[in-house]
ZADO-1210 file (C-alpha; in nm, 4 decimals, padded with zeros to 6 digits):
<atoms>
<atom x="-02.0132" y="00.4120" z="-01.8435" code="UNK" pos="1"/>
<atom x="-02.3488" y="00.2255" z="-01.9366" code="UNK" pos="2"/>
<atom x="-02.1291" y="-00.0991" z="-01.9879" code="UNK" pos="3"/>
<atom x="-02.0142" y="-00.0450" z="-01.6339" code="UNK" pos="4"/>
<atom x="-02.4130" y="-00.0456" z="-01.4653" code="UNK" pos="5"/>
<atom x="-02.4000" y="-00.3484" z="-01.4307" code="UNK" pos="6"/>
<atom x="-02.0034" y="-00.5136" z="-01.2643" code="UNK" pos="7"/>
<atom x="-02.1117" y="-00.2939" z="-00.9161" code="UNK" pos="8"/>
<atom x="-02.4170" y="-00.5487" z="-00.8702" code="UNK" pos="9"/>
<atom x="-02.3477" y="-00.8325" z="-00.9829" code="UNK" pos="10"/>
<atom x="-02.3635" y="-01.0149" z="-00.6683" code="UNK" pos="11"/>
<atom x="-02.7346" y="-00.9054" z="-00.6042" code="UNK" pos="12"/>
<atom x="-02.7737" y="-01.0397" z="-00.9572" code="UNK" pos="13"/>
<atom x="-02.6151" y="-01.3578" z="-00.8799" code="UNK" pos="14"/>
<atom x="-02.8114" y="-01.4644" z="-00.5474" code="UNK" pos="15"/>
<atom x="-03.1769" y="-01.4732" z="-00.6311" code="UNK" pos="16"/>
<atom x="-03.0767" y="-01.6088" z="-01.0076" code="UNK" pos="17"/>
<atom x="-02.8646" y="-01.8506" z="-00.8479" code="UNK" pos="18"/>
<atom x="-02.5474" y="-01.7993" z="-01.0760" code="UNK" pos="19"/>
<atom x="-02.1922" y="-01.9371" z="-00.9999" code="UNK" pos="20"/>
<atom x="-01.8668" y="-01.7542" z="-01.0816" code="UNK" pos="21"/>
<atom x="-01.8243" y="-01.9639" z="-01.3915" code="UNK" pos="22"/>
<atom x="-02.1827" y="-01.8555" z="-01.4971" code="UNK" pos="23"/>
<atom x="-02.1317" y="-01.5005" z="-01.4284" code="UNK" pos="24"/>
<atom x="-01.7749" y="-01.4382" z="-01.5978" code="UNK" pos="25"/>
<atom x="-01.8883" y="-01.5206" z="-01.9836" code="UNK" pos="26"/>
<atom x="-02.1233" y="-01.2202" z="-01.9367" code="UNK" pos="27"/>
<atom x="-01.8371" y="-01.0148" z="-01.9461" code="UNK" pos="28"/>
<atom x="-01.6922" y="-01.1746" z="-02.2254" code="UNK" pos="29"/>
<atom x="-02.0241" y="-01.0780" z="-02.4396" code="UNK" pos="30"/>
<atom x="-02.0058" y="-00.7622" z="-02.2857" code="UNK" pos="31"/>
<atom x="-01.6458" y="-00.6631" z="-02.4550" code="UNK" pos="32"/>
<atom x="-01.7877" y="-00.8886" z="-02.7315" code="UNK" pos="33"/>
<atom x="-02.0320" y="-00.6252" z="-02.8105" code="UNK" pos="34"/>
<atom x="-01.7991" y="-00.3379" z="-02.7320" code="UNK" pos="35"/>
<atom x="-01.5404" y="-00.5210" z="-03.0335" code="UNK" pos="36"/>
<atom x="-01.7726" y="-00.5352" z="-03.2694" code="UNK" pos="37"/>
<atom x="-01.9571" y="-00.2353" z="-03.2370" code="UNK" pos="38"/>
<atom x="-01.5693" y="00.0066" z="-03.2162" code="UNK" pos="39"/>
<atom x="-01.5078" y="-00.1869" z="-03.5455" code="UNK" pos="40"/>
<atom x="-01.8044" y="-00.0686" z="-03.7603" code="UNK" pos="41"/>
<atom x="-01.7847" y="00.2826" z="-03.5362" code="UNK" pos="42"/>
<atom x="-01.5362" y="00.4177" z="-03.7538" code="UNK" pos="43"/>
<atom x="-01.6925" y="00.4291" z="-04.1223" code="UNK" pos="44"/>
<atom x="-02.0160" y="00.4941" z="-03.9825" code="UNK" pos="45"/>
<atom x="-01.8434" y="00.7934" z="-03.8622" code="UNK" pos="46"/>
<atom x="-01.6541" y="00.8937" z="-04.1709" code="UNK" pos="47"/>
<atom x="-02.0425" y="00.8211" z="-04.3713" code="UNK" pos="48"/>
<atom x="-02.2568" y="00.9957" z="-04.1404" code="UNK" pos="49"/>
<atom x="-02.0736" y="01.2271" z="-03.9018" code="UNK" pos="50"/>
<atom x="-02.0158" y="01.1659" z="-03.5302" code="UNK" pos="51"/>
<atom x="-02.3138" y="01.3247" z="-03.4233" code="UNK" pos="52"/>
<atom x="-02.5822" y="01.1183" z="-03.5322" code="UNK" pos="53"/>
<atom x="-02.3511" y="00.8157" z="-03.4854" code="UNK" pos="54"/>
<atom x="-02.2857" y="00.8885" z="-03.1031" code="UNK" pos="55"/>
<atom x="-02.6888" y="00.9321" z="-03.0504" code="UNK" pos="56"/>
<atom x="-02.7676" y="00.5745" z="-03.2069" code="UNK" pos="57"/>
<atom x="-02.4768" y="00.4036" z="-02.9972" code="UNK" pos="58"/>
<atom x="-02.6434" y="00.5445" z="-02.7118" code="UNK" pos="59"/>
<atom x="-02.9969" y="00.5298" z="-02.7672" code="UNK" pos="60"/>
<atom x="-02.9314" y="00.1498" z="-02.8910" code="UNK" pos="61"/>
<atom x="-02.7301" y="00.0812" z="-02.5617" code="UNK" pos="62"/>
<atom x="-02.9576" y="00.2453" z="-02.3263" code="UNK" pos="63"/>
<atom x="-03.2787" y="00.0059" z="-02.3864" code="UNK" pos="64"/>
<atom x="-03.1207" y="-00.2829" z="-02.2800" code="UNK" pos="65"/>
<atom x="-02.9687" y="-00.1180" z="-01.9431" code="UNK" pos="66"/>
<atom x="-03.3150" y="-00.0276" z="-01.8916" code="UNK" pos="67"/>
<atom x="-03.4185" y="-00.4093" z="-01.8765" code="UNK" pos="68"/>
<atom x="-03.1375" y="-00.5168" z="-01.6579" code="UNK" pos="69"/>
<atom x="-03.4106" y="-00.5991" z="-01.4122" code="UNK" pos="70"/>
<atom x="-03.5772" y="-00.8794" z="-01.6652" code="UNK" pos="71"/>
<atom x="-03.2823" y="-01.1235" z="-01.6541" code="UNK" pos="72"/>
<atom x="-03.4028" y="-01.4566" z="-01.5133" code="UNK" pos="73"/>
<atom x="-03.0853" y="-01.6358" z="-01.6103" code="UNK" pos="74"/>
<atom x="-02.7639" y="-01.6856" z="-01.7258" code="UNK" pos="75"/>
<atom x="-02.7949" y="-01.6614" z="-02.0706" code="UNK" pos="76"/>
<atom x="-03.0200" y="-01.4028" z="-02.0432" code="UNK" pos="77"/>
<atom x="-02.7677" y="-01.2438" z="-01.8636" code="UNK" pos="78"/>
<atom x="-02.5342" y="-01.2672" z="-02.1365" code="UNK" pos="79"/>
<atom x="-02.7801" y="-01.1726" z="-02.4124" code="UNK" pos="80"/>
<atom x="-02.8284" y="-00.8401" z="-02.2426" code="UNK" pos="81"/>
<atom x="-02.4515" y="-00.7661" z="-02.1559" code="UNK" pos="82"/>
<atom x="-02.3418" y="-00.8421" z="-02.5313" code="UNK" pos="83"/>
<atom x="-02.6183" y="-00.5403" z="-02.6265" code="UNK" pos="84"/>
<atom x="-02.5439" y="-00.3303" z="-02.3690" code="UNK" pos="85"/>
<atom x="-02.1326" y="-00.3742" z="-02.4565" code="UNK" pos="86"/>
<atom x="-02.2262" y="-00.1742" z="-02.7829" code="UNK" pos="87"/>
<atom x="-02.2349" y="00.1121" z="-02.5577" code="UNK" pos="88"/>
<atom x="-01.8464" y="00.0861" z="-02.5680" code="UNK" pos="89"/>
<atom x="-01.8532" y="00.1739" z="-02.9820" code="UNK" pos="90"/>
<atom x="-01.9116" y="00.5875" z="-02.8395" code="UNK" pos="91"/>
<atom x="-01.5164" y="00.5811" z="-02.7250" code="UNK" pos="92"/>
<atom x="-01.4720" y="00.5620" z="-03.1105" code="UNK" pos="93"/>
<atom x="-01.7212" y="00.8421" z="-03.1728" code="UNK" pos="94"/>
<atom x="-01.5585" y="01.0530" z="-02.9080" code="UNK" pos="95"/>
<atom x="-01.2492" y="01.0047" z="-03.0642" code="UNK" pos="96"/>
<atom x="-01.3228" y="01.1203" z="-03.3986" code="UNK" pos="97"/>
<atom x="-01.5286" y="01.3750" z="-03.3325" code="UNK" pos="98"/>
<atom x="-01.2746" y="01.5188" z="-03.0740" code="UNK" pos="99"/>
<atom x="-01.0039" y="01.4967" z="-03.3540" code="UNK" pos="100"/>
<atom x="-01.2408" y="01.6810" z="-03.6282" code="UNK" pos="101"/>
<atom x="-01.3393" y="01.9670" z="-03.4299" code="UNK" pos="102"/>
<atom x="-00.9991" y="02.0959" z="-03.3321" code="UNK" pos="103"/>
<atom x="-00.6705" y="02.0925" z="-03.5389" code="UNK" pos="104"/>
<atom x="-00.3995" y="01.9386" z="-03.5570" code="UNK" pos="105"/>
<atom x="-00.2388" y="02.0986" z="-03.2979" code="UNK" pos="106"/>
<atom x="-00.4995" y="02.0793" z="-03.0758" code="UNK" pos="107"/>
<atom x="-00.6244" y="01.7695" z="-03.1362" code="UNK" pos="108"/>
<atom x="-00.3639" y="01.5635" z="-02.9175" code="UNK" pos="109"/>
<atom x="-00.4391" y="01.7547" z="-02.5859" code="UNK" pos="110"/>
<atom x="-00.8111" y="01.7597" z="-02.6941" code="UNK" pos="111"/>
<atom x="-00.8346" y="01.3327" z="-02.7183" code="UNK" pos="112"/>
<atom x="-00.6248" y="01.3302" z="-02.4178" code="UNK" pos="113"/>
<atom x="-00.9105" y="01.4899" z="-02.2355" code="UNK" pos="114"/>
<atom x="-01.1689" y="01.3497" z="-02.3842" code="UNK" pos="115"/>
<atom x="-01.0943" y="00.9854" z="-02.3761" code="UNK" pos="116"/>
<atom x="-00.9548" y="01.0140" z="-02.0064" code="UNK" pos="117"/>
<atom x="-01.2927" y="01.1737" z="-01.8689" code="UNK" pos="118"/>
<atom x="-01.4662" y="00.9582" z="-02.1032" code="UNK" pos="119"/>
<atom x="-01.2901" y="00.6449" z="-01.9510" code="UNK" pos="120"/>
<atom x="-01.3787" y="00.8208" z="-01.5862" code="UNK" pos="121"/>
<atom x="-01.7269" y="00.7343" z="-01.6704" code="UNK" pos="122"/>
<atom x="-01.6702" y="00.3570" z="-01.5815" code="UNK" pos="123"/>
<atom x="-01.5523" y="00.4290" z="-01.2404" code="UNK" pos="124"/>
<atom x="-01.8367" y="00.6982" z="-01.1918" code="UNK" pos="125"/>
<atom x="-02.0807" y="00.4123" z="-01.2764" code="UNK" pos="126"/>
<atom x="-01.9869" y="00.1773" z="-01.0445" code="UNK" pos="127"/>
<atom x="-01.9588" y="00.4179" z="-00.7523" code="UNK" pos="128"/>
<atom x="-02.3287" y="00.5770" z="-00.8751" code="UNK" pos="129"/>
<atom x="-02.4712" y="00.2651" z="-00.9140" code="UNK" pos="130"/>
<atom x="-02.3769" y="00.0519" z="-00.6302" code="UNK" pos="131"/>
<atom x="-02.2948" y="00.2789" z="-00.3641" code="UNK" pos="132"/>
<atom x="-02.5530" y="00.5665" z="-00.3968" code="UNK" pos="133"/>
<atom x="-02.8191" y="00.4344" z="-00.6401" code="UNK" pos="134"/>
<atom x="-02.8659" y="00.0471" z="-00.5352" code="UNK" pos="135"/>
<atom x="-02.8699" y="00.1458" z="-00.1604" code="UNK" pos="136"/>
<atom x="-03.0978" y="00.4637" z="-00.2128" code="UNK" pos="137"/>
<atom x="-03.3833" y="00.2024" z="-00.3889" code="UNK" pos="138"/>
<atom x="-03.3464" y="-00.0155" z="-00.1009" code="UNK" pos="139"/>
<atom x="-03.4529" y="00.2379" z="00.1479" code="UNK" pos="140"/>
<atom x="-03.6940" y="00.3351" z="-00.0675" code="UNK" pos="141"/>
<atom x="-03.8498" y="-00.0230" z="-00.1235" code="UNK" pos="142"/>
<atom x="-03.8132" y="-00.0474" z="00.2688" code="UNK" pos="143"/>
<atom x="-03.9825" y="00.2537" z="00.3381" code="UNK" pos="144"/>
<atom x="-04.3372" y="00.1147" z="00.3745" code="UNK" pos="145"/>
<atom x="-04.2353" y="-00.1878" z="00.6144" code="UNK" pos="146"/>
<atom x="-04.3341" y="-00.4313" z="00.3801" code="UNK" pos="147"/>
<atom x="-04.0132" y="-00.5838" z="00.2139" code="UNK" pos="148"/>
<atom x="-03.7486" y="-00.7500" z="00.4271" code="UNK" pos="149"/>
<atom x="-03.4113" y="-00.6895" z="00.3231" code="UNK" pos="150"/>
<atom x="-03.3368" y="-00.9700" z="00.0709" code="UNK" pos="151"/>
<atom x="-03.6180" y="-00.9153" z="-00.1356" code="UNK" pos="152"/>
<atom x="-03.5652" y="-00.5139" z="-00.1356" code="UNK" pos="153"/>
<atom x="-03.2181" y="-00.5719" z="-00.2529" code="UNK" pos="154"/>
<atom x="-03.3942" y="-00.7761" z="-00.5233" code="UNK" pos="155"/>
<atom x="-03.6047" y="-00.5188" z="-00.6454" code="UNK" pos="156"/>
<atom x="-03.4090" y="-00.2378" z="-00.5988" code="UNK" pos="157"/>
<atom x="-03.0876" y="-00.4357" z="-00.8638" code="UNK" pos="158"/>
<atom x="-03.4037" y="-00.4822" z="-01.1352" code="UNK" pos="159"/>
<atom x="-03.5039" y="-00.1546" z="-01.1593" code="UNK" pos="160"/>
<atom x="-03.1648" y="00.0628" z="-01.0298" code="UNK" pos="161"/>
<atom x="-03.0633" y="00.0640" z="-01.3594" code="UNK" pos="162"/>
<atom x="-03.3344" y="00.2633" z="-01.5036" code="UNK" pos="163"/>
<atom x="-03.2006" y="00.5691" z="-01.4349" code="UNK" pos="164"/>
<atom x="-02.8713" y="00.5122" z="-01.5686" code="UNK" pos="165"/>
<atom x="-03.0897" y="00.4291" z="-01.9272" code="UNK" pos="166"/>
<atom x="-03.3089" y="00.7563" z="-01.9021" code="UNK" pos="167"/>
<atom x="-03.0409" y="00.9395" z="-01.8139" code="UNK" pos="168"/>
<atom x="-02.8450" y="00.8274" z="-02.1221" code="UNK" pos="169"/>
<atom x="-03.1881" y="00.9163" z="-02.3299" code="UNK" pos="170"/>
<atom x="-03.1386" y="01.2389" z="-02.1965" code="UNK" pos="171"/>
<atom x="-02.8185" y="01.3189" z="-02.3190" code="UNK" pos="172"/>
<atom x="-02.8676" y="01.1625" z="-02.6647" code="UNK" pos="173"/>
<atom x="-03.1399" y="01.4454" z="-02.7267" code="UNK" pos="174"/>
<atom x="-02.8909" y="01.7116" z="-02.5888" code="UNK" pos="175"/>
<atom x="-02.6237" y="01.6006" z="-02.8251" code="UNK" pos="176"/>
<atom x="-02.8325" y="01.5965" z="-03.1046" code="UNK" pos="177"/>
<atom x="-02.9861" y="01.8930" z="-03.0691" code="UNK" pos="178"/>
<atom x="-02.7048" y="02.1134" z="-02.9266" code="UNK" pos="179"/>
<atom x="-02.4002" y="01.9701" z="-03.1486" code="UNK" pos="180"/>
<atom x="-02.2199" y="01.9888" z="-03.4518" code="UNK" pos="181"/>
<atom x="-02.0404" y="01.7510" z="-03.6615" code="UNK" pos="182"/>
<atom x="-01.7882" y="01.9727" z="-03.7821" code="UNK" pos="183"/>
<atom x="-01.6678" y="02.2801" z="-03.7067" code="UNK" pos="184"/>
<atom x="-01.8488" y="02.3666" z="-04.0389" code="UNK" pos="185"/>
<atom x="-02.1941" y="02.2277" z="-03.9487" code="UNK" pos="186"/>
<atom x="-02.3017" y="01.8629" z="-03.9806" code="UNK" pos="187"/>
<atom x="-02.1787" y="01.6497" z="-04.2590" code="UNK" pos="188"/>
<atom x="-02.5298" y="01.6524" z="-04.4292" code="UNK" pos="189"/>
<atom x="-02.5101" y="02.0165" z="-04.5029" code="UNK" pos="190"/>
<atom x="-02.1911" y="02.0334" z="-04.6091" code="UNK" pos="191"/>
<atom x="-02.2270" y="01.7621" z="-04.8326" code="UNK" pos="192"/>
<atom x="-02.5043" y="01.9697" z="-05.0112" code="UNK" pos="193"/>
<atom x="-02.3202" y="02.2793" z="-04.9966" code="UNK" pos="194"/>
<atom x="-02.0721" y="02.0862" z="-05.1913" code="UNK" pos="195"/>
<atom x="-01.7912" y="02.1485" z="-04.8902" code="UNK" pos="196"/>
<atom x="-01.7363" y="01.7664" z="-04.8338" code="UNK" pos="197"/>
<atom x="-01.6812" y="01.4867" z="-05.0824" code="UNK" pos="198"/>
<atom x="-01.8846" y="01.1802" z="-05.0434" code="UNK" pos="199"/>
<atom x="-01.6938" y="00.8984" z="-04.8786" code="UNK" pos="200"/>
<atom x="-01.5832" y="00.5931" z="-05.0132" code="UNK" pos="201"/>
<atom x="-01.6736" y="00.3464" z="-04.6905" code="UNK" pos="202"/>
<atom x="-01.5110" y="00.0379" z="-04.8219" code="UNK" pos="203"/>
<atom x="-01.2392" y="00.1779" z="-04.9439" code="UNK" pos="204"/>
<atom x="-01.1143" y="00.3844" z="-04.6757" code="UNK" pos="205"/>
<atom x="-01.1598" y="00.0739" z="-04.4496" code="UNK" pos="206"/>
<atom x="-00.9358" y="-00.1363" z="-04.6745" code="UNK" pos="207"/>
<atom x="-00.6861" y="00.0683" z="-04.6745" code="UNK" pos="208"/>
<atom x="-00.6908" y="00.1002" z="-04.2686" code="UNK" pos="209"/>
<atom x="-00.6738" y="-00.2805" z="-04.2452" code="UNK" pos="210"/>
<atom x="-00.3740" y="-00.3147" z="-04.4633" code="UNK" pos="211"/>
<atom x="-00.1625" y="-00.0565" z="-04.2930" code="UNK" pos="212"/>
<atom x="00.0600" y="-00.2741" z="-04.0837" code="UNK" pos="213"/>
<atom x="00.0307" y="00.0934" z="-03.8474" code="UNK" pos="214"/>
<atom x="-00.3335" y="-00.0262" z="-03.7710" code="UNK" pos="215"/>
<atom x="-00.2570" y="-00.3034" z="-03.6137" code="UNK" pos="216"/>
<atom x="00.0606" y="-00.2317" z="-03.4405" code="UNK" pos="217"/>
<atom x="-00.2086" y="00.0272" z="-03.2362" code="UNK" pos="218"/>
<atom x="-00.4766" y="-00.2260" z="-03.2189" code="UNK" pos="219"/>
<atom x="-00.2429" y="-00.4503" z="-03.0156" code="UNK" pos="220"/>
<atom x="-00.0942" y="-00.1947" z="-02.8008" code="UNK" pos="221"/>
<atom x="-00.4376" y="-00.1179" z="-02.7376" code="UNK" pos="222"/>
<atom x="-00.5804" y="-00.4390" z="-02.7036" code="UNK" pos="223"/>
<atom x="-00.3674" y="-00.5153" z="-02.4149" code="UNK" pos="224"/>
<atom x="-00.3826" y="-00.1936" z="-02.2250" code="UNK" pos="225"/>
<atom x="-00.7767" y="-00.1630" z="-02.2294" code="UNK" pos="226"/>
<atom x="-00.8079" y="-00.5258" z="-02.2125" code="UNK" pos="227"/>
<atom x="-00.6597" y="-00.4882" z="-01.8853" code="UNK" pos="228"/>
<atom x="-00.8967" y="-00.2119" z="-01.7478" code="UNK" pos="229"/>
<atom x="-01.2273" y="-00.4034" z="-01.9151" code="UNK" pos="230"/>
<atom x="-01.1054" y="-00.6735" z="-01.7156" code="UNK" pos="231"/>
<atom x="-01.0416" y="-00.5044" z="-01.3903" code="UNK" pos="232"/>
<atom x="-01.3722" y="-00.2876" z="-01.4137" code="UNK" pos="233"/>
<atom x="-01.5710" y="-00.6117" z="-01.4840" code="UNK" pos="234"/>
<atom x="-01.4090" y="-00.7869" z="-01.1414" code="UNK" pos="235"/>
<atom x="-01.3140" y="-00.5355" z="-00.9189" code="UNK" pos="236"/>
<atom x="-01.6439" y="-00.5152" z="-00.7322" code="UNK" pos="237"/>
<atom x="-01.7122" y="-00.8945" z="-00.6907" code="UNK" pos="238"/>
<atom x="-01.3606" y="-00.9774" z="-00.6392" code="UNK" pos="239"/>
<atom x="-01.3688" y="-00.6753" z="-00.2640" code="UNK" pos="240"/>
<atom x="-01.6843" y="-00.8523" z="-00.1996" code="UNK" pos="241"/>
<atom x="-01.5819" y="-01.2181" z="-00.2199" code="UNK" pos="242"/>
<atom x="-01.2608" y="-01.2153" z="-00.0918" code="UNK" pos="243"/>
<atom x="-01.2838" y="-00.9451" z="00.1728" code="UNK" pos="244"/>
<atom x="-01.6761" y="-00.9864" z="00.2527" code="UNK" pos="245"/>
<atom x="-01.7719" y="-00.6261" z="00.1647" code="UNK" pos="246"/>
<atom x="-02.1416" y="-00.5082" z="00.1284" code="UNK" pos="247"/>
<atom x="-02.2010" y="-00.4454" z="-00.2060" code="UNK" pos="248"/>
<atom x="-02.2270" y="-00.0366" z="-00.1303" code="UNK" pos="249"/>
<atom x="-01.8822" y="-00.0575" z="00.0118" code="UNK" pos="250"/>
<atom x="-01.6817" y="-00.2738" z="-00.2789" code="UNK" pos="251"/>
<atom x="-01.8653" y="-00.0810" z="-00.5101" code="UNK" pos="252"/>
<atom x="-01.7095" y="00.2482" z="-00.4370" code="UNK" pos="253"/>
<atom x="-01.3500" y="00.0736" z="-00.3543" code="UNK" pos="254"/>
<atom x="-01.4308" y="-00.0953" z="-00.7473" code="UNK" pos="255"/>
<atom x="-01.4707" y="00.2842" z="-00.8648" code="UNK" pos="256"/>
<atom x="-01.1021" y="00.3978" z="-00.7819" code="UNK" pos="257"/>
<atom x="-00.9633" y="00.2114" z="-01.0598" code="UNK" pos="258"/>
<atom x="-01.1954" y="00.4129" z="-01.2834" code="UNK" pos="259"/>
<atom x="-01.1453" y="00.7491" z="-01.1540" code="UNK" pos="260"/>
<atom x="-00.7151" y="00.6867" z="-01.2365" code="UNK" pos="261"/>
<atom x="-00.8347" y="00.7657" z="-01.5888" code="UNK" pos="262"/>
<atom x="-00.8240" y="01.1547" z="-01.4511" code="UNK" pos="263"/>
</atoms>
């Protein structure tokens, strides 16, 4: 959901910075940019270390930059800090593997099933959090004291909405690593010491994933079905309030729909 903080707003983001469409739309391309690179390395990292401590970095990593949304002065700015924040989409991976060690085989299916369609509901509770409860609660905040006319409270309030969404992320990193297991064994560092778990080969195992003609048979199916829903989370929001003049609060929580089908 972190890589989704930032699609509800992007018009607020676009006026003061003065950004054009054809500005705006490559920060989404660095944004699934990140997301690529980061699901790629995801999966030794997990077989090495264990999900656990893998999830909390992805997180922790991904949250600083969301944090600093509100530092962007321009477009490539823009696009620096979407390509960071896109690493935030490397914890599907994470979720997926640690969903599949913890339960067996025959509960593994329903188990991913749940966990990567309430994980994928994060994007659409993102935009609906961010631009239609967050971004206009700030504003009446900012507006409170009489000061700040409505443009520039909607500029302050898009620069520092997304601090929550970061601390809140913080938040949960600690909880997982304090609360969770790798295994249903323990975590992969004691059970490597115990002598339970053999040491993994990282290179090898990935070899041998990249030359299974299975691999990417799934890669493509999935390429073009999540391809499709990064592109329509990215867009929905600026495409209610270009074409249909929405506020920002309103095609924000139309946006979110799509994201809630993951249910």
């Amino acid at each position: 959901s972190l890589g989704s903080t930032t699609p509800p707003i992007m018009r607020e983001v676009k006026l003061p910075l003065n950004l054009s469409d054809s500005e705006v739309w490559p920060s989404h391309i660095f944004s699934v940019a990140g997301t690529c690179v980061t699901r790629l390395l995801m999966g030794p990292a997990c077989d090495k270390f264990g999900a656990r401590i893998v999830t909390v970095c992805v997180l922790w990593i991904s949250a600083v930059p969301v944090a600093f949304t509100g530092v962007v002065q321009n477009a490539a700015g823009l696009n620096a800090l979407r390509l960071v924040i896109g690493f935030a989409g490397g914890a599907f991976v994470t979720c997926q593997y640690w969903s599949s060690r913890m339960f067996t085989r025959e509960m593994a299916g329903t188990a991913n099933a749940i966990v990567a369609g309430w994980g994928n509901l994060g994007g659409g509770a993102a935009q609906i959090v961010v631009g239609s409860v967050l971004f206009p609660l700030f504003k009446i905040i900012y507006r409170a004291g009489g000061h700040l006319d409505e443009v520039h409270a909607s500029a302050l309030s898009w620069r520092t909405v997304c601090i929550l969404p970061s601390l809140a992320t913080i938040l949960v990193g600690i909880w997982i690593l304090r609360a969770s297991d790798d295994a249903p064994r323990g975590n992969y560092k004691q059970l490597k010491k115990a002598g339970w778990m053999p040491e993994v080969k990282v290179y090898e195992n990935f070899k041998y994933a990249a030359l299974n003609l299975n691999t990417w048979m799934l890669a493509i199916q999935y390429a073009c079905c999540f391809g499709v829903e990064l592109t329509m989370t990215n867009g929905a929001a600026s495409y209610f309030y270009e074409i249909f003049d929405l506020p920002t609060e309103q095609a924000a929580a139309i946006a979110s729909i799509f994201g809630f089908l993951n249910i």
